[in-house]
C-alpha positions as CSV (number, residue, x, y, z in Angstrom):
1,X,-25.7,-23.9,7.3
2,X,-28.9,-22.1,6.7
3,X,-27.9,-18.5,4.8
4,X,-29.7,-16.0,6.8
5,X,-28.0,-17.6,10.0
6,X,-24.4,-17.4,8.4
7,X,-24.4,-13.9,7.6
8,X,-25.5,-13.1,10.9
9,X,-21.7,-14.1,12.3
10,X,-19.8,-13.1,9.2
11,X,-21.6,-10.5,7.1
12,X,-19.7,-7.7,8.7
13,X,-15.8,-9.0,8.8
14,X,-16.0,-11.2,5.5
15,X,-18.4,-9.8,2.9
16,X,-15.6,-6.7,2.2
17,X,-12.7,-8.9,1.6
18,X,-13.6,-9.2,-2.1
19,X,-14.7,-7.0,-3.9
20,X,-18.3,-6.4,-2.6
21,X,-18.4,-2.7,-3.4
22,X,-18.2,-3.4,-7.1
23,X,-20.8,-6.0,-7.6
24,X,-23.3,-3.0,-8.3
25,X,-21.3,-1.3,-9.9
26,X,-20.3,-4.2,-11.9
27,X,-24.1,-5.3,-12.3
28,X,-25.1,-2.1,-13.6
29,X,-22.5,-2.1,-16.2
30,X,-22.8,-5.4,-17.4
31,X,-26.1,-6.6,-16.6
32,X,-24.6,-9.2,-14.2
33,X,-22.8,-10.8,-17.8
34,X,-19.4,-9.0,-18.9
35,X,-18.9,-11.1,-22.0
36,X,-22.2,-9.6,-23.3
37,X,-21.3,-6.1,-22.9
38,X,-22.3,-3.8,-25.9
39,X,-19.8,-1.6,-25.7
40,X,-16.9,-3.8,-27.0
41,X,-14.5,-1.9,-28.9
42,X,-11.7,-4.1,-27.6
43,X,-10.3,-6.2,-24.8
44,X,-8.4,-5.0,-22.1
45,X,-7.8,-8.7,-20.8
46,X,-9.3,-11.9,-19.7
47,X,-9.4,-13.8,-16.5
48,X,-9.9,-18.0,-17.2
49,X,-10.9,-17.0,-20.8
50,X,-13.6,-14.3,-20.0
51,X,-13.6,-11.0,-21.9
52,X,-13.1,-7.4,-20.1
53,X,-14.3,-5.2,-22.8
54,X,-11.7,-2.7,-22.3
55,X,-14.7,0.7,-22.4
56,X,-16.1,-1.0,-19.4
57,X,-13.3,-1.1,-17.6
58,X,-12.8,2.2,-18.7
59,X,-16.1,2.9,-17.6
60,X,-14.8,2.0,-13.5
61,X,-11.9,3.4,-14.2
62,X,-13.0,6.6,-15.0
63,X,-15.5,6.6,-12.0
64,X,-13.4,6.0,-9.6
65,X,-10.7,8.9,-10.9
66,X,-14.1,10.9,-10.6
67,X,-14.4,10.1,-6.8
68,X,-10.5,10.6,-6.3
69,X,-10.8,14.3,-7.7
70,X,-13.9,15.4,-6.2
71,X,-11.6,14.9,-3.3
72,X,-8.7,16.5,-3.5
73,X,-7.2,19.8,-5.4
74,X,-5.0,17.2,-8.1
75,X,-4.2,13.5,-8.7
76,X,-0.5,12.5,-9.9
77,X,0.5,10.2,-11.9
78,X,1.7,7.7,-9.1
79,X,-2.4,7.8,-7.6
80,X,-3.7,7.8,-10.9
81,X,-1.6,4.1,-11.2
82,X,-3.0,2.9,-8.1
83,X,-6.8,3.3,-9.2
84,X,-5.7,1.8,-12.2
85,X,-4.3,-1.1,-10.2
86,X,-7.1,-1.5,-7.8
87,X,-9.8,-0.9,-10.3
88,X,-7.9,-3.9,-12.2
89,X,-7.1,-5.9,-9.1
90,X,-11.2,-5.6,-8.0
91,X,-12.5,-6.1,-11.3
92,X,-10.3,-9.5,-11.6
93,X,-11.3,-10.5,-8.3
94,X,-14.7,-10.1,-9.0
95,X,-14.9,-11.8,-12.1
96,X,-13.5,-14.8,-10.5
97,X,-16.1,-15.1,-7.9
98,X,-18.4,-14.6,-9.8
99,X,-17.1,-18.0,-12.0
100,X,-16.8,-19.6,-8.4
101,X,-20.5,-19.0,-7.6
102,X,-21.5,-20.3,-11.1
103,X,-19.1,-23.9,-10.8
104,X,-21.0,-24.6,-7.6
105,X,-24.4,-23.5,-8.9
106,X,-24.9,-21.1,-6.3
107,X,-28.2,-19.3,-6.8
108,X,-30.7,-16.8,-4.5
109,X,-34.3,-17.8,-4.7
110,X,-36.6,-15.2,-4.9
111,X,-37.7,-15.6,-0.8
112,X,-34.3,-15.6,0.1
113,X,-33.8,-12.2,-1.2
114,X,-36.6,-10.9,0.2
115,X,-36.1,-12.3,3.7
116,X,-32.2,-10.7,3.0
117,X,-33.7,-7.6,2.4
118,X,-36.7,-7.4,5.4
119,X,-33.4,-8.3,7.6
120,X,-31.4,-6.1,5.9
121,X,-32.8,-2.7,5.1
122,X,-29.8,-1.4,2.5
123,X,-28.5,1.6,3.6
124,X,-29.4,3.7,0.6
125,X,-33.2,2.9,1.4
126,X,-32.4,3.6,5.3
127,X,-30.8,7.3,4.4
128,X,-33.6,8.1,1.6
129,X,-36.3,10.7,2.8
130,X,-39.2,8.7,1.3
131,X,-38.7,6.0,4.4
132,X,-38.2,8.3,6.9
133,X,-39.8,9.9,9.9
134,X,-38.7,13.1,11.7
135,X,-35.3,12.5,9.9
136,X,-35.0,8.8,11.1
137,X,-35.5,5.3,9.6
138,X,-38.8,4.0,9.6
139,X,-39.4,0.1,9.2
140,X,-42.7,0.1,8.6
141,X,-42.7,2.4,5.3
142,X,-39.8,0.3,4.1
143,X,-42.1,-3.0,4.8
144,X,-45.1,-1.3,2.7
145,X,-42.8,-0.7,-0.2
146,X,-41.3,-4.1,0.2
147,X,-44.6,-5.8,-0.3
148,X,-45.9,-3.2,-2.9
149,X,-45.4,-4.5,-6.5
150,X,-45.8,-1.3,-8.5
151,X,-42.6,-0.7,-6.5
152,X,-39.1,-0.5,-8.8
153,X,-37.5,-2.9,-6.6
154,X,-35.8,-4.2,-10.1
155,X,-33.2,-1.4,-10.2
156,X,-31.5,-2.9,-7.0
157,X,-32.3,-6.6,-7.3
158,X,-29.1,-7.8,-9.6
159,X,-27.1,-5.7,-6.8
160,X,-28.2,-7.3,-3.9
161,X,-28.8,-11.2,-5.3
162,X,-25.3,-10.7,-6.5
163,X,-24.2,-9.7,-2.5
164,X,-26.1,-12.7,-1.5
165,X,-24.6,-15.2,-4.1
166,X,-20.9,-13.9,-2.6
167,X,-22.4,-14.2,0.9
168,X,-23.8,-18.2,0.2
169,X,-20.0,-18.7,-1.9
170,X,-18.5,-17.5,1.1
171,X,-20.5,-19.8,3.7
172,X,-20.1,-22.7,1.8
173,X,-15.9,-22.3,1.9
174,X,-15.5,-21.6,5.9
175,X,-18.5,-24.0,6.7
176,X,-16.1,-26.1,8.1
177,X,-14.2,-23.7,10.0
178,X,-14.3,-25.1,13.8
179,X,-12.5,-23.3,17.1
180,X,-11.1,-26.0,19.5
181,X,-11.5,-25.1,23.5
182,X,-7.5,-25.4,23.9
183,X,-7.5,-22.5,21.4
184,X,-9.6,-20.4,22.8
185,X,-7.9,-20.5,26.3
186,X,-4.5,-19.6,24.6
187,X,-6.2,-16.6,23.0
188,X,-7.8,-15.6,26.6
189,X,-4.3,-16.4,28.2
190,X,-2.4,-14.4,25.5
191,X,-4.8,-11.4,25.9
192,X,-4.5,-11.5,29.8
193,X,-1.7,-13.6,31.5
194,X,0.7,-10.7,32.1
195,X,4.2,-10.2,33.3
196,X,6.3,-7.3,34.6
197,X,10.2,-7.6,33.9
198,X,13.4,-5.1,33.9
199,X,16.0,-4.9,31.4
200,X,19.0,-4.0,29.8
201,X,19.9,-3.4,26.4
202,X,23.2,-3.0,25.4
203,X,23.1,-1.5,21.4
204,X,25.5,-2.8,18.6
205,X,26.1,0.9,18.0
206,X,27.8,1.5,21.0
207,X,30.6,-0.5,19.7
208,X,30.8,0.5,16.0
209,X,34.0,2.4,17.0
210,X,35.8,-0.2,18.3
211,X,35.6,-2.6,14.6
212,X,38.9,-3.2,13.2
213,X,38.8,-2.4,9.5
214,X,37.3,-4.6,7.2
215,X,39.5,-6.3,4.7
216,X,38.7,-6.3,0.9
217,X,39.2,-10.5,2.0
218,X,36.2,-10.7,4.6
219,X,33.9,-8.2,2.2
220,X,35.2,-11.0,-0.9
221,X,34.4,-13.9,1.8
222,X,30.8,-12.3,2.5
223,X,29.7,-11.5,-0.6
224,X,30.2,-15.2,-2.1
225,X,28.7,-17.2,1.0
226,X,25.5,-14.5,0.5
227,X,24.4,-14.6,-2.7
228,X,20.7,-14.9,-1.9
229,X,20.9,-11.5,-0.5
230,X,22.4,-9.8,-3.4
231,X,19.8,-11.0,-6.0
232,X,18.2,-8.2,-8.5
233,X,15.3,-7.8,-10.8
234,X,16.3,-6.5,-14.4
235,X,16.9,-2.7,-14.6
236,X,17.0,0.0,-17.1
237,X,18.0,3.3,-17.6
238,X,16.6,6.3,-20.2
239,X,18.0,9.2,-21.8
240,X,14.8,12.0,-22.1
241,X,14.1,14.9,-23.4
242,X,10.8,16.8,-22.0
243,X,8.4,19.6,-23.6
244,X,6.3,21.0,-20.2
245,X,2.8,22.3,-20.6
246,X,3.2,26.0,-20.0
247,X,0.6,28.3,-20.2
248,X,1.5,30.9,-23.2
249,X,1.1,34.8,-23.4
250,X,-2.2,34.0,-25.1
251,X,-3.0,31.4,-22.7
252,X,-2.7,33.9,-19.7
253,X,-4.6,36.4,-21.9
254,X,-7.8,34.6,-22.6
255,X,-8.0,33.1,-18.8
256,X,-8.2,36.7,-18.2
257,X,-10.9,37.4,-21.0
258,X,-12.9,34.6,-19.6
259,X,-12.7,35.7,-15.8
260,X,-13.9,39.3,-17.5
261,X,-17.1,37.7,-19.0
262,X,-17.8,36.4,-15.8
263,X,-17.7,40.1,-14.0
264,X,-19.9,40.7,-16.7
265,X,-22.4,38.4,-16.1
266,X,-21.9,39.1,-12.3
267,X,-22.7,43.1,-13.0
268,X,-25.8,42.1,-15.1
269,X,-27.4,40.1,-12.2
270,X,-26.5,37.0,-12.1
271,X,-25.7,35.6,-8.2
272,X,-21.5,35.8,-7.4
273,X,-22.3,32.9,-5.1
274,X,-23.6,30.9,-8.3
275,X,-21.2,31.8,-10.6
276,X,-18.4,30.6,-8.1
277,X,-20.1,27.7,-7.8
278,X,-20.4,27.0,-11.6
279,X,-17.0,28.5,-12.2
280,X,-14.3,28.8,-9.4
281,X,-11.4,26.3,-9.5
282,X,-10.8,26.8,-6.2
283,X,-12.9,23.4,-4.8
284,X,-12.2,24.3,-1.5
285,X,-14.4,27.7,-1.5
286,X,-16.5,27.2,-4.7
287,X,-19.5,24.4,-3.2
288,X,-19.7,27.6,-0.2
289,X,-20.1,30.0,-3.2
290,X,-16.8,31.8,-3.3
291,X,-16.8,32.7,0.5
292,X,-13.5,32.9,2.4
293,X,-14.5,34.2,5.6
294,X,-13.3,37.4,7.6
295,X,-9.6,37.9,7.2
296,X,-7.6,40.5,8.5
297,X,-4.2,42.2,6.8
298,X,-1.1,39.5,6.5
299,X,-3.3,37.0,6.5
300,X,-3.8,36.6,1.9
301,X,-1.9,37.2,-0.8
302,X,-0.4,40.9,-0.8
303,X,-1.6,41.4,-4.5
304,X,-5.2,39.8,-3.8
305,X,-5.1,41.6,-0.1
306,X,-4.5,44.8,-1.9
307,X,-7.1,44.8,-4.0
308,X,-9.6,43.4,-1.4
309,X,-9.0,46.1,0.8
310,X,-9.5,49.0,-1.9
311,X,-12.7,47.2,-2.6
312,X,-16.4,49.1,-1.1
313,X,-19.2,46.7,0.3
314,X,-20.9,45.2,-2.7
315,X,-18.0,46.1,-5.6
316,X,-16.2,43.5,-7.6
317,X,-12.6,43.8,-8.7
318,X,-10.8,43.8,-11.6
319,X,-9.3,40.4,-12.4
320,X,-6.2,40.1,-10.1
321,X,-3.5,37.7,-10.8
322,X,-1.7,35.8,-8.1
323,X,0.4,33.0,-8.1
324,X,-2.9,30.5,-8.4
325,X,-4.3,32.0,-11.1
326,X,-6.8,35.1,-12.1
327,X,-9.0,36.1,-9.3
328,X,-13.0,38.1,-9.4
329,X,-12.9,39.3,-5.2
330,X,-16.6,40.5,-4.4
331,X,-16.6,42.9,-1.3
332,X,-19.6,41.6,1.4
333,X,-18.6,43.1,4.4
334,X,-16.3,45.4,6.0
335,X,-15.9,46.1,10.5
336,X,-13.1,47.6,12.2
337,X,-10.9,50.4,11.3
338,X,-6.9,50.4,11.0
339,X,-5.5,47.7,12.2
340,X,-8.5,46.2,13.4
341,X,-10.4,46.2,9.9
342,X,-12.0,42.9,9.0
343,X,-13.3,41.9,5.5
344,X,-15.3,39.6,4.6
345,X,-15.6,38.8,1.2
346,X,-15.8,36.1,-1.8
347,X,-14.0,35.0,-4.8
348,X,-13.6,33.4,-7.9
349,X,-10.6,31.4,-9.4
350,X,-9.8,30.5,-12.3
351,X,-6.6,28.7,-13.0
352,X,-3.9,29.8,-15.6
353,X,-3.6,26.5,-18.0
354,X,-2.4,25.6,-21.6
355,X,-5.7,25.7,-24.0
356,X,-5.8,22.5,-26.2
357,X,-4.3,24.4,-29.1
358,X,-0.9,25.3,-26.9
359,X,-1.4,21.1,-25.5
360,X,-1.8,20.4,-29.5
361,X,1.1,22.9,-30.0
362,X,3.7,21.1,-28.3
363,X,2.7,17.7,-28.9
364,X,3.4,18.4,-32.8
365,X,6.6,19.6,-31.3
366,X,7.2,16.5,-29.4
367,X,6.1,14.4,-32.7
368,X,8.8,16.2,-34.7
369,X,11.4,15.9,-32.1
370,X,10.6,11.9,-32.5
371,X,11.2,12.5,-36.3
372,X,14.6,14.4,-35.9
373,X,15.7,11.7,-33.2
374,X,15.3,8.6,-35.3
375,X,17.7,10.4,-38.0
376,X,20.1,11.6,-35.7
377,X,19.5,10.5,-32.2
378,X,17.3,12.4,-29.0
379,X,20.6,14.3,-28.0
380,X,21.5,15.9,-31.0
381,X,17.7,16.5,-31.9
382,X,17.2,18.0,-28.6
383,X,20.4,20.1,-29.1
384,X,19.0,21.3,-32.6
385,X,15.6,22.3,-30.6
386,X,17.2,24.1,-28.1
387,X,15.9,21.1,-25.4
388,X,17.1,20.1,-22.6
389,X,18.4,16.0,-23.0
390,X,19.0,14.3,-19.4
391,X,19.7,11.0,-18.4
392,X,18.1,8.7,-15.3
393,X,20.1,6.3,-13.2
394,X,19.3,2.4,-13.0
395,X,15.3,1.5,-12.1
396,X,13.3,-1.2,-11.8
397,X,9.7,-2.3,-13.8
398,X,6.9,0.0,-12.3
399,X,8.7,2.3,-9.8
400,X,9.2,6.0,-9.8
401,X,12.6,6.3,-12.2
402,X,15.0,9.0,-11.0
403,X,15.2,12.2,-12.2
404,X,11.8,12.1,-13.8
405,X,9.5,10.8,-11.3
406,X,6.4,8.5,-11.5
407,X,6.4,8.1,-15.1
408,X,4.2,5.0,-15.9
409,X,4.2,5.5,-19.9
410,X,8.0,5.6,-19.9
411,X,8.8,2.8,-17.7
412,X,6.6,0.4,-19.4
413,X,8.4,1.7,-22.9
414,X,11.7,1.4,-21.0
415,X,10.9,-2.4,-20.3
416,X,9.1,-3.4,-23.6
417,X,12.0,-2.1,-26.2
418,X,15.4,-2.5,-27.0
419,X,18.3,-0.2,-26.4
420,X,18.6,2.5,-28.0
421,X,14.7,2.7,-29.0
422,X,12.8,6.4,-29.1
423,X,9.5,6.4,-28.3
424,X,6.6,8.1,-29.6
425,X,5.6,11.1,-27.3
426,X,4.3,10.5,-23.9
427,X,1.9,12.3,-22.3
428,X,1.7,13.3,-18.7
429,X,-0.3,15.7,-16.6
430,X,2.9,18.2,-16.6
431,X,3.8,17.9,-20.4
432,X,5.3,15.2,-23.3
433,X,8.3,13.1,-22.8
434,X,10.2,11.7,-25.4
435,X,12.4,9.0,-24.1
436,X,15.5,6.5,-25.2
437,X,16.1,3.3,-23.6
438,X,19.6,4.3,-22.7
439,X,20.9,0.6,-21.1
440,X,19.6,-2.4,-19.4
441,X,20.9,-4.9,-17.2
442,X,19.4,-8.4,-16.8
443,X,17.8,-10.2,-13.7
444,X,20.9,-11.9,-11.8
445,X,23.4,-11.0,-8.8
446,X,24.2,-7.4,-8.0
447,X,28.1,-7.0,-9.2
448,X,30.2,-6.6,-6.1
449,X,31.0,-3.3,-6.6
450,X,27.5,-1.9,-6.4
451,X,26.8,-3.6,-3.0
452,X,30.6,-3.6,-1.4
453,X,29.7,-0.7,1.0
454,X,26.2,-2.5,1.7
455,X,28.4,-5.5,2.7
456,X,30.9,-3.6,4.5
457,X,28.3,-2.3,6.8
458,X,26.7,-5.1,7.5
459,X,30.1,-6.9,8.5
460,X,30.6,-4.1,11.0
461,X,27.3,-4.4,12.7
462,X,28.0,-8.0,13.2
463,X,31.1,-8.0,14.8
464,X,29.6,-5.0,16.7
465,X,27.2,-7.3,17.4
466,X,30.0,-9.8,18.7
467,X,31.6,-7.2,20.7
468,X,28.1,-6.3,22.7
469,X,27.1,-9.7,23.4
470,X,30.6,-10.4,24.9
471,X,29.6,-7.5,27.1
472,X,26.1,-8.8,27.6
473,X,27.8,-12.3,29.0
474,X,30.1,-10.3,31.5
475,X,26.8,-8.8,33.0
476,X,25.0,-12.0,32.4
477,X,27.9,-13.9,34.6
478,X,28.1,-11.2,37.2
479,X,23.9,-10.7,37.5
480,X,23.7,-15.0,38.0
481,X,25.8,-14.8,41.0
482,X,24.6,-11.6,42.5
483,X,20.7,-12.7,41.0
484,X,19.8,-9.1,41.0
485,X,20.4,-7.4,37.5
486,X,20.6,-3.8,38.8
487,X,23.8,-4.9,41.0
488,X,24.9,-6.7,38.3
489,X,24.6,-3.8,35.8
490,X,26.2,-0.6,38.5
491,X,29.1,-2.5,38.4
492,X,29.6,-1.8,34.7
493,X,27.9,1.8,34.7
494,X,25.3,0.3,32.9
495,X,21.4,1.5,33.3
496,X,18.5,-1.0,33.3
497,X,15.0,-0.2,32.0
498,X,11.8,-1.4,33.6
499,X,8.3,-2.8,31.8
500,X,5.1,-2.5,33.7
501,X,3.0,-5.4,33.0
502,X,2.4,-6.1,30.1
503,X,0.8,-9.9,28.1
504,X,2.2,-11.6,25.0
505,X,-0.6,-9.4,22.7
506,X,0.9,-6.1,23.8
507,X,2.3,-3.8,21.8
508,X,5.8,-3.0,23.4
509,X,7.4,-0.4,21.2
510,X,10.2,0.6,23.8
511,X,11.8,-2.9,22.9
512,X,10.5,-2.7,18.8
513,X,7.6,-5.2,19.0
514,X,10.1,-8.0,19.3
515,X,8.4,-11.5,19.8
516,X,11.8,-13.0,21.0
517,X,11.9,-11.0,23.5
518,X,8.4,-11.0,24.4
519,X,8.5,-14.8,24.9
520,X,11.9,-14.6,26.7
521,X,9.6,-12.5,29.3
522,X,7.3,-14.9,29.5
523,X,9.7,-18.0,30.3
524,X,11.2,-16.9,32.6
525,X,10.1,-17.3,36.8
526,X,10.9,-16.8,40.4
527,X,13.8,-19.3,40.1
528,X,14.7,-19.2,36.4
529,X,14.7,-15.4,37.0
530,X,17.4,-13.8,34.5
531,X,17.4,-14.7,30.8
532,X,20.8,-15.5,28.8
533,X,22.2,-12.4,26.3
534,X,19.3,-12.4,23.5
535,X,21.1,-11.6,20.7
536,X,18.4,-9.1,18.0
537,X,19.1,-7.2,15.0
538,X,19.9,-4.2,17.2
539,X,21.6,-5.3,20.1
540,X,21.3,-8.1,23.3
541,X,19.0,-7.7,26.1
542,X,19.0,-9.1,29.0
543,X,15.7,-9.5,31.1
544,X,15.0,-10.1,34.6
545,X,11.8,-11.1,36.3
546,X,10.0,-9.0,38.5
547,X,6.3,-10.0,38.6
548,X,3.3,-12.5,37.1
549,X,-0.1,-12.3,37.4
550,X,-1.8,-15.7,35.8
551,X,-5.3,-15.3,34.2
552,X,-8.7,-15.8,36.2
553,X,-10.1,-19.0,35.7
554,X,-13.2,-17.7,36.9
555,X,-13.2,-14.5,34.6
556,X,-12.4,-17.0,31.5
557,X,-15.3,-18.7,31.9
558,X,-17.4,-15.7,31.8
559,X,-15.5,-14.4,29.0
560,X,-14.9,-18.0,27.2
561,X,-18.4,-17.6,24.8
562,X,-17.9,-14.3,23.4
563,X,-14.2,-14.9,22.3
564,X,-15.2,-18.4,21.1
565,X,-17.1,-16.2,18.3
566,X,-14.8,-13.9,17.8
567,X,-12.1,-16.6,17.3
568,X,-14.7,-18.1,14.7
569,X,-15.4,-15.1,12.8
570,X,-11.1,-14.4,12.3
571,X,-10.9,-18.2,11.5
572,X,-13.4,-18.1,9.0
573,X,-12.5,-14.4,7.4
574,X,-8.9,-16.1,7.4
575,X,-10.2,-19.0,5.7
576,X,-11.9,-17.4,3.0
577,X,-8.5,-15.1,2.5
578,X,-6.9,-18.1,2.2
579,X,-9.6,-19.8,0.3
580,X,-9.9,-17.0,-2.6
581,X,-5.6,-16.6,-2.8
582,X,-5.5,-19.8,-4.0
583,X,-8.4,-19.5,-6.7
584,X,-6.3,-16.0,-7.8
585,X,-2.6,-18.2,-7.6
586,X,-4.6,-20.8,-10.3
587,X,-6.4,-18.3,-12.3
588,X,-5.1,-17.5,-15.6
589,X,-5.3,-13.7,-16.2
590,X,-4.0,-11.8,-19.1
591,X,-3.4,-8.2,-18.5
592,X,-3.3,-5.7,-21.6
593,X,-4.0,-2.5,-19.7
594,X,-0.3,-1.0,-21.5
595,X,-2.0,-1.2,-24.5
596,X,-4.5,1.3,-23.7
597,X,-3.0,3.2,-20.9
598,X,0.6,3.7,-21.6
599,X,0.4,7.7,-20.8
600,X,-1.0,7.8,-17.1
């Protein structure tokens, strides 16, 4: 298949399901080669033998926790995982396509880039000024540069070829991919056939009153012919003592001296609107220079309102403190009278945090608590320090562990050392942990007593269960002779529902999505007309035709080309899914991220 006339049908749907987005970045870093990176001051891991320095993936790392904050006020710990993860995950994936694409000797020739790229204008080119007329994209400037040599078309080259080697890798895997005519009428006919039903749904709930007690027996009897259900990962439990990063006295004091030196510079001439810019830690008012609109009274802070409202047009406050921090207010404008008086005026923040000599403060504190701890254990060394010790419950490898939340420095400690370990101080956003492996309990079968009230239930809501489809048969008997469900049902003072029409591809959230039921709907006719009790997790329905409208042959025709290549284009994205999960299952991939990042 030619390449230009693949990526036509799967350029859009496909070419994302890697990791596409990184290949320039990737490039860029690496010069297209990660084993010849310069930077190597250690290795972070390896996928199928290859080297990832551990400073370039650092290097990603960083930039996407760059992106992340320019977006929002604070990341925690649990989002500053995930990048970690995805930056890994996409890194890895890449690196093995990237070994796919050299095993086949997949290459871009020099034409087929630039036939790509006369096809393709790249959007960065397509946004830039310099190709643009009256504020829109213009081909034929793009064309000139194309063709012009003096042009730096080398500083996007390695990121495009390395699109197109992807694209042609991708091509060459769902090649193959065909879509059969009998498959493209069942997707038409699941799209369009459509049916319109009643029914009744008689809940397992309702009959959770009337369930004898269970016997320690049946909860005995349960537990040992369900084993499978009961199976658990290892778990692990801490003792830990934490030393928060508070601001101190002198802390407080110099965030106030520093807000001071920017009045100063703001009474010497310098623009507020800059400064704000340059300084403010508020993000969401500092890129529009401070400004935070007209506001009336009630509307701010009574400490900050107070001192905005004493302000004239023009003056600049004293620092005011609030709950956020240290605030400069700059007066701009002032309308209305008494109750009625608007201001409108700017700010700048500065937030109240520990300088590095408090951080380096308290983690010599931390580092002596590890001292005292190994001598005489974390309780009594936290006792002797006037600490407080506490203790989590049971977790499991990588989730949040209670009572200290999304801690990723202790859980990997917790999983990597024996009981009774202390570890060196950790790190986090908020302060230093100091932690103990307190107990573990291996991989096996969760004891009874942990899950006896899990089983309990569940025995209930089956014999619930029992009792409502015993119900469901009396109003299944009584609706077959009377072949009318409503009769059936005000007999028993029961209610039926009613569907409009809807096909198999709906999405039917008055009956939870379920596909049992859906294709209970769709089986049954004018003669077969009311199904047998379908038993769910939740309850039995029973459904009773009403209506069926078939699909147009006529309209299917018409319609039969475009869904063919839609069909293709899921078939072949599925493919390639499928394609690359199986190159990852095979891959060998070591992983020694917790050497690095064992605090965040």
């Amino acid at each position: 298949m030619p390449v230009m006339k693949g990526m036509r049908d799967i350029i859009k749907p496909v070419m994302w399901i890697v990791v596409i987005a990184f290949v320039g970045t990737i490039v860029l870093v690496w010069g297209g080669d990660i084993t010849k990176s310069k930077y190597k001051k250690g290795i972070i891991g390896s996928a199928n033998g290859q080297e990832i320095s551990a400073a370039d993936f650092a290097n990603l790392y960083d930039n996407q926790l760059k992106q992340l904050g320019n977006q929002s006020e604070e990341l925690d710990e649990q989002t500053t995982k995930q990048v970690l993860d995805n930056t890994w995950d996409n890194l890895v994936d890449e690196i093995l396509v990237q070994q796919q694409t050299r095993k086949l000797g997949i290459t871009v020739s020099d034409k087929e880039l630039f036939e790509y790229m006369k096809m393709y204008p790249p959007a960065e080119f397509q946004q830039s000024p310099d190709f643009q007329i009256d504020g829109k994209f213009d081909y034929q400037k793009y064309m000139q540069a194309l063709v012009n040599p003096q042009f730096p078309w080398w500083r996007w080259e390695g990121y495009i070829r390395a699109n197109l080697i992807t694209l042609k890798l991708q091509e060459m895997i769902v090649d193959l991919v065909r879509v059969a005519d009998p498959e493209v009428k069942q997707e038409y006919v699941n799209d369009n056939e459509k049916v319109k039903v009643n029914y009744l749904f008689i809940s397992n709930s309702e009959f959770l009153g009337k369930v004898p007690p269970i016997t320690e027996q049946e909860i005995q009897e349960y537990y040992k012919e369900n084993q499978g259900e009961f199976k658990v990962e290892s778990r692990t439990s801490l003792n830990f003592v934490v030393i928060p990063k508070v601001p101190t006295q002198d802390d407080i004091q110099k965030t106030k001296s520093d807000l001071l030196r920017i009045k100063m510079e703001a009474e010497q001439g310098e623009d507020f609107a800059t400064l704000a810019q340059y300084y403010s830690d508020d993000k969401v008012t500092a890129e529009k220079g401070g400004d935070l609109g007209w506001f009336t009274r009630g509307k701010l802070i009574e400490s900050f309102e107070q001192a905005a409202f004493s302000l004239k047009v023009g003056e600049i406050s004293q620092p005011i403190r609030t709950e956020y921090g240290w605030h400069l207010i700059k007066l701009l404008e002032k309308r209305g009278v008494g109750k009625n008086e608007e201001l409108h005026a700017s700010h700048i923040l500065l937030k109240i945090t520990p300088t590095e000599q408090t951080i380096d403060s308290l983690r010599v504190m931390a580092e002596d608590l590890v001292k005292q701890a190994t001598k005489v254990g974390l309780k009594e060394a936290a006792r002797q320090n006037n600490l407080n010790f506490s203790s989590t419950d049971f977790f499991f490898r990588d989730s949040i562990i209670p009572e200290m939340g999304y801690n990723l420095g202790a859980n990997l400690f917790a999983f990597e050392n024996k009981v009774g370990k202390t570890s060196d101080p950790i790190e986090t956003k908020n302060g230093f942990y100091v932690v103990e492996v307190k107990d573990r309990k291996p991989a096996g079968i969760y004891p009874l007593d942990e899950v006896k009230q899990k089983i309990k239930d569940r025995i209930v809501l089956n014999k619930a269960g029992d009792l409502a489809l015993g119900e469901a048969q009396k109003t299944y008997q009584e609706a077959e002779k009377t072949k009318n469900l409503e009769t059936a049902t005000s007999k028993v003072n029961q209610k039926i529902q009613r569907l409009d029409y809807f096909s198999r591809s709906s999405e039917l959230a008055q009956v939870d999505d379920n596909p049992r039921f859906v294709g209970t709907a769709f089986s049954l006719n004018e003669k077969n007309k009311i199904s047998p009790p379908l038993r769910t997790e939740n309850g039995i329905y029973l459904i009773e035709f009403v209506s069926h409208i078939p699909i147009s042959e006529q309209e299917f025709t018409q319609a039969k080309d475009s869904l063919y290549q839609q069909l293709v284009i899921q078939k072949k994205t599925q493919a390639y899914q499928d394609w690359f999960e199986q190159i990852k299952k095979k891959a060998k991939v070591e992983d020694y991220r917790n050497k690095f990042y064992k605090t965040e």
